[in-house]
N, C-alpha and C positions, 0 to 999 in steps of 0.2 A: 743718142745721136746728137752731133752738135749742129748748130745754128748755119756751120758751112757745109754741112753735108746736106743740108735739105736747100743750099741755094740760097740762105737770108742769112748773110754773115755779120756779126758785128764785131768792131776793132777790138772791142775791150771783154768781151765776153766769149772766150772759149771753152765753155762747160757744157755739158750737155743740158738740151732744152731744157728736160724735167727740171731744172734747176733753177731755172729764169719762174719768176714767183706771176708775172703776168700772160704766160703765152698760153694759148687757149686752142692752138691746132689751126686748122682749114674753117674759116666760118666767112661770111659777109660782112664785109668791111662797112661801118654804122656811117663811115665818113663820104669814102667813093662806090662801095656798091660789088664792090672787086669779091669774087672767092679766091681767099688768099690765105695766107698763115699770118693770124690774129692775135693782136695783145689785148685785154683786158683793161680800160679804162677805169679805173674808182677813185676810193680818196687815194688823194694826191695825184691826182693826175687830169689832163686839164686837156679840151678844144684848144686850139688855136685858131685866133678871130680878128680880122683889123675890124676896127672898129670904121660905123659907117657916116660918122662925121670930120673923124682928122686921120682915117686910116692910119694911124698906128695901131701894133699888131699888140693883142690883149690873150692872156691865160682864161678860159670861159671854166670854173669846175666843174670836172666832170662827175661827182658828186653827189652835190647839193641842183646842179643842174638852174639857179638861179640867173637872175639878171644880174649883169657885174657893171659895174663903172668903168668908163676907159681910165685904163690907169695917167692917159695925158689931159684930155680935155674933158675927163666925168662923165662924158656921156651914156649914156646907159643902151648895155649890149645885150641881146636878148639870146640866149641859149638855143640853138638847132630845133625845132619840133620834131622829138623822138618818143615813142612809148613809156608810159612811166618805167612798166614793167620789164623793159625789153634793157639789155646790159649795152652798154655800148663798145665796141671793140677795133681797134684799128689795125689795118695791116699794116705789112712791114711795111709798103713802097709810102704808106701814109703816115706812118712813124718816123722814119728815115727823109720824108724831104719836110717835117717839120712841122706836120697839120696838127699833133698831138704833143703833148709831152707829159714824160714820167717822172715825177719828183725819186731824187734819189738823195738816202742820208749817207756820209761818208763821213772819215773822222774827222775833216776839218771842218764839218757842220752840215746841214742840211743845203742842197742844191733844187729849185724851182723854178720854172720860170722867171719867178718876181727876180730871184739871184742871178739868175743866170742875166737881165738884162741890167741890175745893178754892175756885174763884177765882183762879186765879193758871196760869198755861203754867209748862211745864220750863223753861223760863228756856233762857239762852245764854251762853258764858261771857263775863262782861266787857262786857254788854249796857250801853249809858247811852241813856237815852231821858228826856227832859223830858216829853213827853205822856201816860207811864202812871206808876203807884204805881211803885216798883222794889221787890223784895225778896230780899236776899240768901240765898245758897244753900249747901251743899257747895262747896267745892273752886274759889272764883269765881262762880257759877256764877249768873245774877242773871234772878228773875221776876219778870213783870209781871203785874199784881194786873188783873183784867177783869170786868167786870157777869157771872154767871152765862149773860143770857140769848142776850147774844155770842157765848159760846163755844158753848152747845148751838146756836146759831144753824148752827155752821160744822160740827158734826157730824151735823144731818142734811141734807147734802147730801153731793157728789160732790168729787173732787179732779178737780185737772188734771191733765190728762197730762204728765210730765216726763222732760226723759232724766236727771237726777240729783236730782230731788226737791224737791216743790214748796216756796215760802218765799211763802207769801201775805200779800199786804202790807197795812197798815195805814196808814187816814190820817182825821181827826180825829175822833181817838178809838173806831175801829169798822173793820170788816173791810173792806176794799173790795170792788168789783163786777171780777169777772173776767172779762174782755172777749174775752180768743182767742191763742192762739200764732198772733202776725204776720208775715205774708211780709214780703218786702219790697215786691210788689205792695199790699198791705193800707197798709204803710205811707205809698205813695203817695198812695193812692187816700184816704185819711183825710189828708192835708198840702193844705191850703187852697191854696197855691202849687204843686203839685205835688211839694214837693221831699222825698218819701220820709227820706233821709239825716238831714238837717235835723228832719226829725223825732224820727227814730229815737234821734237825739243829744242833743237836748231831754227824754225821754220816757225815754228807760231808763236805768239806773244801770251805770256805771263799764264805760263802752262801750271797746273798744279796738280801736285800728287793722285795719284789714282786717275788723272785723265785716260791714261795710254791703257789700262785696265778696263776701264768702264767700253760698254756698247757702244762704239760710236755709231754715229744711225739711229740709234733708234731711242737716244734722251739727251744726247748731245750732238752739236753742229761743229763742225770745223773748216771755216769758209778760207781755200787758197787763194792767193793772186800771184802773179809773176810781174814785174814790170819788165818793159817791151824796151826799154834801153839798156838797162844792164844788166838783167836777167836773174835780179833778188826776187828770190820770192819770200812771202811773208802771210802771215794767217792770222786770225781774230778766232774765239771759240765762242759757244752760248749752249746754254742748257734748260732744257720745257721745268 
């Protein structure tokens, strides 16, 4: 079932739940208290906290669960008192108006809070892209400059499930819409012709022999997207 059928829609993510790597069902929301349909908070992923000497608004890990420095005036911001043991998890309405955020890698690099209020991803090393600003980094290391409201876009919501870690694709100019890790039956059944293969071949990136063979499901991933202007879709594969 997807994320709209249950009432908690997100722009960019039309896959079914199972799919989203932090959604955890109906629990108590660690932030407002609410039972609601809950994400999983861990590494990489963080409270949202103005700090209480210059109120500006600070990433807390949700983690390490430590004391953080405001990222403006140092001050030092003290983490919620919550149980060690106890997982922290936020609902949608606390995910979606910004209490929480969920670090998401994508191929233009890693997006996080810290990036998201810089403007720019951790970049990749040796990145060239004609469609974004490029800006140079450490060590090669090369980011792409992105509208603010982009990046917080793709932090409150959910990741996908991945067996080596999601690289969410981009296409003009904006995050795409994340469609579902495809069978090969999916693949079929979505090829006007029937011819799954043919599909697959067209639609995913840097396919190699024997994939369309192999079990998908069950030792290989094959993560779609659509983007929501022009209607390419495009895929990434990985394998356990």
């Amino acid at each position: 079932m997807s994320f709209s059928h249950l009432d908690i829609p997100f722009l960019l993510f039309e896959a079914d739940e199972d799919d989203a790597s932090e959604y955890v069902g109906l629990r108590d929301c660690s932030l407002c208290g609410a039972h609601h349909h809950c994400f999983e908070l861990g590494i990489g992923c963080a409270l949202m906290a103005n700090c209480p000497n210059c109120g500006l608004e600070n990433g807390l890990d949700a983690d390490d669960r430590e004391v953080t420095p405001c990222r403006g005036c140092q001050n030092p911001i003290s983490f919620p008192r919550l149980p060690d043991d106890e997982e922290i998890v936020a609902c949608y309405d606390c995910l979606r108006s910004g209490k929480a955020a969920i670090t998401h890698d994508t191929e233009l690099g890693m997006i996080s809070w810290e990036q998201a209020y810089e403007g720019m991803t951790l970049g990749i090393p040796g990145m060239s892209r004609s469609d974004f600003e490029l800006v140079g980094g450490e060590n090669g290391w090369i980011r792409a400059r992105l509208p603010t409201e982009i990046m917080f876009e793709l932090l409150r919501m959910p990741n996908y499930s991945s067996i080596q870690g999601e690289q969410w694709q981009f296409c003009c100019q904006r995050p795409m819409v994340f469609i579902g890790n495809w069978s090969r039956e999916r693949f079929t059944n979505e090829a006007e012709d029937g011819d799954g293969e043919a599909l697959m071949n067209e639609i995913v990136q840097d396919v190699v022999p024997g994939l369309w063979e192999d079990q998908l499901h069950d030792v290989t991933g094959i993560y779609v997207f659509r983007c929501a202007d022009c209607g390419r879709r495009t895929g990434h594969w990985d394998i356990a």
